[in-house]
Structures are given as structure tokens and as C-alpha cells.
C-alpha atoms as one frame of an Amber mdcrd trajectory, in Angstrom:
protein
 -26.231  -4.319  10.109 -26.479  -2.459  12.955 -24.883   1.252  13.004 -23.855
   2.870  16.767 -22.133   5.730  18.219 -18.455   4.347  19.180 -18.134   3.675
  23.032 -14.161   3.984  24.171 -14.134   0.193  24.740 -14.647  -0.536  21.177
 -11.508   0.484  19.599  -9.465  -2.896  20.232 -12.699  -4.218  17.774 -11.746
  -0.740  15.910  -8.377  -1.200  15.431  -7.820  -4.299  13.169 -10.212  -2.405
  11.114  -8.249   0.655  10.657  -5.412  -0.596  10.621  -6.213  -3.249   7.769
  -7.329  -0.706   5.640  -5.100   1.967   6.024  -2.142  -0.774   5.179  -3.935
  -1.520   1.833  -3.160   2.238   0.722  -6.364   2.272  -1.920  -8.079   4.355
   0.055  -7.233   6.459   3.406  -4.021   9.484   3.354  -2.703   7.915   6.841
   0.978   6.579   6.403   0.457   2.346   6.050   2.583   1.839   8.944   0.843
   3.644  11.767   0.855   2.859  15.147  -1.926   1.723  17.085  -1.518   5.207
  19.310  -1.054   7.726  16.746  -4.326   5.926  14.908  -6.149   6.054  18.093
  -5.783   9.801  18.118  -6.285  10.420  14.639  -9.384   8.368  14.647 -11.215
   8.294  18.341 -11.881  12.238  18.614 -14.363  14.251  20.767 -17.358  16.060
  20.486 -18.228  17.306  18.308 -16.737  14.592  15.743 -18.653  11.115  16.393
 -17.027   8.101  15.943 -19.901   5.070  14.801 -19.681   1.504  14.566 -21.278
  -1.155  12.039 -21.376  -4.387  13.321 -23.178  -7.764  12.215 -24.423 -10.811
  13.826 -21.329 -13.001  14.358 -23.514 -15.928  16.192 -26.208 -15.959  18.402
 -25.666 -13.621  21.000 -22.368 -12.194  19.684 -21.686  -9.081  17.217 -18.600
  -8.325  15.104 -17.477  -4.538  13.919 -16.930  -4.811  10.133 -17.069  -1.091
   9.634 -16.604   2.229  11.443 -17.001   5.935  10.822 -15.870   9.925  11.452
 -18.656  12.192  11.539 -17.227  15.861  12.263 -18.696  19.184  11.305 -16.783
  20.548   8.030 -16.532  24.135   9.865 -17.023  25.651  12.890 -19.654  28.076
  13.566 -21.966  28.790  10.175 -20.674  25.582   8.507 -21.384  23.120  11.230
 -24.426  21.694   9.640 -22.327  19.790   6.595 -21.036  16.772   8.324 -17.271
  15.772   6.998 -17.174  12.063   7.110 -14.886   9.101   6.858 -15.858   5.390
   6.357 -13.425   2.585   6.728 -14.776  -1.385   5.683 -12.921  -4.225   7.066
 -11.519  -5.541   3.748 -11.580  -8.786   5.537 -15.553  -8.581   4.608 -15.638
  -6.283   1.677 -12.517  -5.709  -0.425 -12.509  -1.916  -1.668 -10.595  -2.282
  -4.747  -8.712  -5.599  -5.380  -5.213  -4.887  -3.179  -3.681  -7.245  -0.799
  -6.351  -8.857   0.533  -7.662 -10.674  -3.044 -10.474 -10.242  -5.700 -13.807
  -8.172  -4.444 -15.406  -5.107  -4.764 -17.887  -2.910  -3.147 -21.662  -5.356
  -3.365 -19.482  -8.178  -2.589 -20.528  -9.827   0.684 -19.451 -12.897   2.753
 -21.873 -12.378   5.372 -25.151 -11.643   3.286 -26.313 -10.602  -0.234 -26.430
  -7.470   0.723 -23.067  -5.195   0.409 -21.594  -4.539   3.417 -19.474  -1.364
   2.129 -23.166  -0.440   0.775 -24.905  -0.904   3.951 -22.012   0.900   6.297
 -22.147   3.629   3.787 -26.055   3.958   4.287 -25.804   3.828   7.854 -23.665
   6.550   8.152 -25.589   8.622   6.031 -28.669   7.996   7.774 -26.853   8.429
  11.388 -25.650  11.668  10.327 -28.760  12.923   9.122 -30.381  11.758  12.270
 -27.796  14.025  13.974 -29.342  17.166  12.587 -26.600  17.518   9.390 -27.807
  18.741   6.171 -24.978  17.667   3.781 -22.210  15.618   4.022 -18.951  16.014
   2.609 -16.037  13.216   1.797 -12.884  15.173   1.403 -10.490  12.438   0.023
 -12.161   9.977  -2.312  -9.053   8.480  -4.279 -10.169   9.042  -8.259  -8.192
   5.262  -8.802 -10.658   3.483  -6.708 -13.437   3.517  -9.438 -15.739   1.036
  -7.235 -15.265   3.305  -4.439 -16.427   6.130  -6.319 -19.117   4.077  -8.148
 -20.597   3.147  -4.842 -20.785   6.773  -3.418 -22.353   8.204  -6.847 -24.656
   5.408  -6.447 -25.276   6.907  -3.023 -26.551  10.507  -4.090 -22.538  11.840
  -3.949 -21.202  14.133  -6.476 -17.910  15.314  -7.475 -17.804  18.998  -6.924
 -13.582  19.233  -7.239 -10.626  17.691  -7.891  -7.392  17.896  -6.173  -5.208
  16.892  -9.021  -1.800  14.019  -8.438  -2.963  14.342  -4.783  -2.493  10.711
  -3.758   0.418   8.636  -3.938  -1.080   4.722  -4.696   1.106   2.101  -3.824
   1.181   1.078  -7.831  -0.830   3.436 -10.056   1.476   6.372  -8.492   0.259
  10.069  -8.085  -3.664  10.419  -8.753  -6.365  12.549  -7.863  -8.346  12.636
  -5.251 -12.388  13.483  -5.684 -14.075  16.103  -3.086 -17.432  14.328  -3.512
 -21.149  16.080  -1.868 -24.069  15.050  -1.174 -27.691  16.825   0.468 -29.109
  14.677   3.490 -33.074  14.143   3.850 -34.070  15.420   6.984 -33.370  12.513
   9.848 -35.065  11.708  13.058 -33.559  12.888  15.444 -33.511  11.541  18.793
 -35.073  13.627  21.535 -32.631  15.658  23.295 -31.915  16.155  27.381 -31.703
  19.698  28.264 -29.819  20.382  31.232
């Protein structure tokens, strides 16, 4: 799996992602019925948030997104070095919790044995860290989605609060929602053009 910075062409490939998992209402806060424009905005922002793509092999010569990611700094100024990030997993490939689109689970994996939830969640790690941030912080983890969580304590996350009945699921009603942290390893940053 490859992980890239978004280019404005890519959100038609984008899209169907987003909008597939924010209809399965496991795991996002936007409304299941948003537009295509009103996503766009919410999702395609500008510097200094960085919108990534994960893509895989989909023949020779071609690639298909499965997966894409926010990157924005948590706070301005003093707090710009904890990353706040989003991931979103085409449950077409990887199913987060069982909903609408059948049977899975973070691990499970048409494409390879390796997870692709797993793998987009690495590569967004290791893009952010690459960009210079020294923690990163997922603000909304819903507490229902036990795989979800599983996957990002298996990732070096923690729960450091709890936002109690925060999240209305489409059929276990109101539950909480995890603030979940984690320190990055220094990245590798790629050498930067001064002007």
C-alpha cells in the first residue's frame, strides 16, 4: 500500500470512500446523508491540514484509493506539533465493524493478508511523523466500535478521556466516544525548499 499527499484530482476516487463510510454511521460524526459538496469542504482542507491517500495495485499499471486521511495540527501556535487525524477505510475492502456492508473486521483483507485498515492506519502514522509531528491525536473514536479501538491500541494509542453518550449509533443508541493519544518516533522528513 502506497500512502500520498491528496492531489485535488483525487477526490472523485475520494468520494465513494467517504461517502461509504460516513453512511455506515459506526464510525465518523458527519450526518449519513451528506452531500458530495458539503463533504468536499469538510474533508479537502488547506494547509496546514493534509489530506493523504492509500491506494493499492488494482492491475498492472493501475492503482485504486481504498483509504484516505486528515492530518491537521490540534492547535495553533505552541500546539502545532500534535497532529489531529482522521482515517476513513473503504468498507468495500475492510469492514470496520459489521454494519451494512456484511461480516469483517479490521485484519480482514480481500486484497492481501495483510489488513488494509492496519496498513492505512500505519501509513498515516508514519506520514505524519515524517511531517515533523510529535503526537497524534484521534478526537472521536466511537467506544461501540471495539475492533476499531482494538486496532488503534494495537497501534501505540491510548485512551486519555471519554466524552460520555457522545455518539448517536444507528442501533446501539447514545455511546461514548474515546479521545485516544499516541507519541510518534521521530520521521524522515523530506528535505525542504526554502524560498
Amino acid at each position: 500500500m502506497r500512502t500520498r499527499r491528496a492531489a485535488e484530482g483525487d477526490w472523485p476516487a475520494i468520494w465513494p470512500v467517504w461517502e461509504a463510510v460516513v453512511a455506515e454511521g459506526e464510525t465518523c460524526m458527519w450526518a449519513p446523508g451528506t452531500d458530495e459538496q458539503s463533504a468536499r469542504g469538510l474533508w479537502m482542507l488547506p494547509a496546514p491540514a493534509h489530506v493523504l491517500v492509500m491506494e493499492v495495485e488494482d492491475g498492472p499499471g493501475s492503482t485504486r484509493i481504498v483509504a484516505t486521511a486528515l492530518l491537521t495540527p490540534s492547535q495553533p501556535g505552541l500546539g502545532d506539533h500534535v497532529a489531529l487525524a482522521q482515517l476513513l477505510v473503504d468498507p468495500a475492502v475492510v469492514n470496520f465493524g459489521g454494519g451494512a456492508f456484511g461480516p469483517g473486521g479490521y485484519g480482514t483483507d480481500l486484497a492481501s493478508s495483510r489488513g488494509v485498515g492496519r496498513a492505512a492506519a500505519e501509513g498515516m502514522v508514519d506520514y505524519a511523523a515524517d511531517l515533523g509531528y510529535r503526537a497524534m491525536q484521534l478526537n472521536s473514536v466511537v467506544a461501540a466500535n471495539t475492533r476499531l479501538v482494538a486496532l488503534w491500541r494495537s497501534l501505540a494509542f491510548r485512551v486519555i478521556g471519554t466524552l460520555p453518550a457522545a455518539y448517536r449509533h444507528p442501533w446501539h443508541g447514545d455511546v461514548d466516544l474515546y479521545v485516544m493519544h499516541r507519541f510518534l518516533p521521530p520521521g524522515n522528513p523530506a528535505p525542504r525548499v526554502l524560498a
